[in-house]
Steps between C-alpha positions, in 0.01 A plus 500: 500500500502269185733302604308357799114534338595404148366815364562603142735769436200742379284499824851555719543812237121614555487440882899745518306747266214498667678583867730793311204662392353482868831629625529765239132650425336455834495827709574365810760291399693698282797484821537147439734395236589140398731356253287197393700297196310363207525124482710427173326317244701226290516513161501195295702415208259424162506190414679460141364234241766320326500465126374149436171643763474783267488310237233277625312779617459634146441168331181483736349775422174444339527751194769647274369849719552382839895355396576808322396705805699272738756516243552880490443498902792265541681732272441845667641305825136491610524182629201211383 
């Protein structure tokens, strides 16, 4: 189904739970079984800053506050 409609991953996931809890709760329906499968959602890689970014990034901040705070994110692998 969101393959041909272009429909995100979340409203293919709502619409399947939506039609097991029909299947499932519903009195007269409770004969009616169907495996429906959960569209799988793609996870995407973070995007990693290289050094000399970093290093910009800090420069620019505006106070000695704001780079020490992007300075301690960077190094509890926080990411900036």
């Amino acid at each position: 189904m969101h393959r041909t409609r272009e429909l995100a991953h979340a409203s293919v996931n709502q619409a399947a739970r939506a039609f097991r809890f029909l299947t499932r709760h519903v009195p007269d329906r409770r004969e009616v079984s169907l495996d429906i499968p959960m569209a799988k959602v793609r996870r995407r890689l973070p995007q990693v800053l290289a050094r000399v970014e970093v290093t910009r990034l800090i420069d620019a901040a505006p106070t000695r506050r704001a780079s020490t705070l992007l300075m301690t994110a960077c190094a509890g692998g926080l990411g900036a």
